[in-house]
C-alpha positions in Angstrom: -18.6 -7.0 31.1 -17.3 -4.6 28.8 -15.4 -5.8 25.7 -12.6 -3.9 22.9 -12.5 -5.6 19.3 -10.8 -5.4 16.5 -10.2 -7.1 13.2 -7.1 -6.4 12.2 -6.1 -6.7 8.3 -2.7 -8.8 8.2 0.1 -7.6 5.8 3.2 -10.3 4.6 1.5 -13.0 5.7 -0.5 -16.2 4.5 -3.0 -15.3 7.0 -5.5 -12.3 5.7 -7.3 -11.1 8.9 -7.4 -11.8 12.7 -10.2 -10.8 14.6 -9.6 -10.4 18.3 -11.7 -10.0 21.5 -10.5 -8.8 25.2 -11.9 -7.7 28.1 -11.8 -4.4 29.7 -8.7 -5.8 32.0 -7.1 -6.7 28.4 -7.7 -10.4 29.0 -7.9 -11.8 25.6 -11.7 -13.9 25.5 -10.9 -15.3 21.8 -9.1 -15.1 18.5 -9.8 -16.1 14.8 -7.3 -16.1 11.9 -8.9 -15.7 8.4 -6.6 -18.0 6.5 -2.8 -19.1 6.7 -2.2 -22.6 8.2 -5.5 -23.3 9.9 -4.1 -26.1 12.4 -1.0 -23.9 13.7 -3.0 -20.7 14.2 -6.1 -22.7 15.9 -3.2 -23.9 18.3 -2.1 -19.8 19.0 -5.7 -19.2 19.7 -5.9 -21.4 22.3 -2.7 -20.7 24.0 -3.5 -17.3 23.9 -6.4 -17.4 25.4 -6.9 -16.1 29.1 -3.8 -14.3 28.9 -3.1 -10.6 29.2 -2.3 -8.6 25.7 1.5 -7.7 27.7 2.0 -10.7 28.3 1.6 -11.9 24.7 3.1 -9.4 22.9 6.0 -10.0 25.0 6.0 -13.6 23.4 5.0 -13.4 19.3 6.4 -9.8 19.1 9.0 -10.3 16.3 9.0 -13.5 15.1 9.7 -14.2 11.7 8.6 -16.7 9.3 11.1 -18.0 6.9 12.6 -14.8 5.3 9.6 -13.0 5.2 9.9 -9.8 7.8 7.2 -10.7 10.0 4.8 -13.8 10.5 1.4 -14.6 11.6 2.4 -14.2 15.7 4.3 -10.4 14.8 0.7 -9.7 13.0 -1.2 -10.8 15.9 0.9 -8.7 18.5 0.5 -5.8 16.1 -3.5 -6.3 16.6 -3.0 -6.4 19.7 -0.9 -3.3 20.2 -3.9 -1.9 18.7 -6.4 -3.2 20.1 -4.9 -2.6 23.8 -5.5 1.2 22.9 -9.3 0.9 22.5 -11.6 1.9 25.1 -14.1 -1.3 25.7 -17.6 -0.8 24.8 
């Protein structure tokens, strides 16, 4: 099976990078976060998992933690925006 990755350096946010991994249908296989708050982002990765890139950037696209203009789930849909654009290897 073919697979697209990226690791995605995070701006605005506690978390530094996210590394993601999705399938050639763009069915995400896993996600790591490189800091931020380890518990609530190990919870994202999970829910996440399985599901089509649309279907989550549909979901986190936006959010906002505190008043900070974006958040560890906007950063992840913007890795993924980028990541759904990558031919699979």
């Amino acid at each position: 099976m073919a697979v697209k990755h990226i690791q995605y350096e995070t701006s605005g946010t506690c978390s530094r990078l996210i590394d993601v991994t999705a399938d050639e249908n763009n069915i995400i296989q896993q996600v790591f976060f490189l800091g931020g708050c380890n518990g609530n982002l190990q919870g994202i990765s999970s829910l996440i998992r399985g599901q089509h890139i649309d279907d989550v950037i549909s979901k986190i696209e936006g959010i906002r933690c505190g008043s900070k203009d974006t958040s560890c789930p906007d950063q992840l849909a913007k890795a993924l925006k980028q990541l759904k654009n990558k031919k699979a290897e």
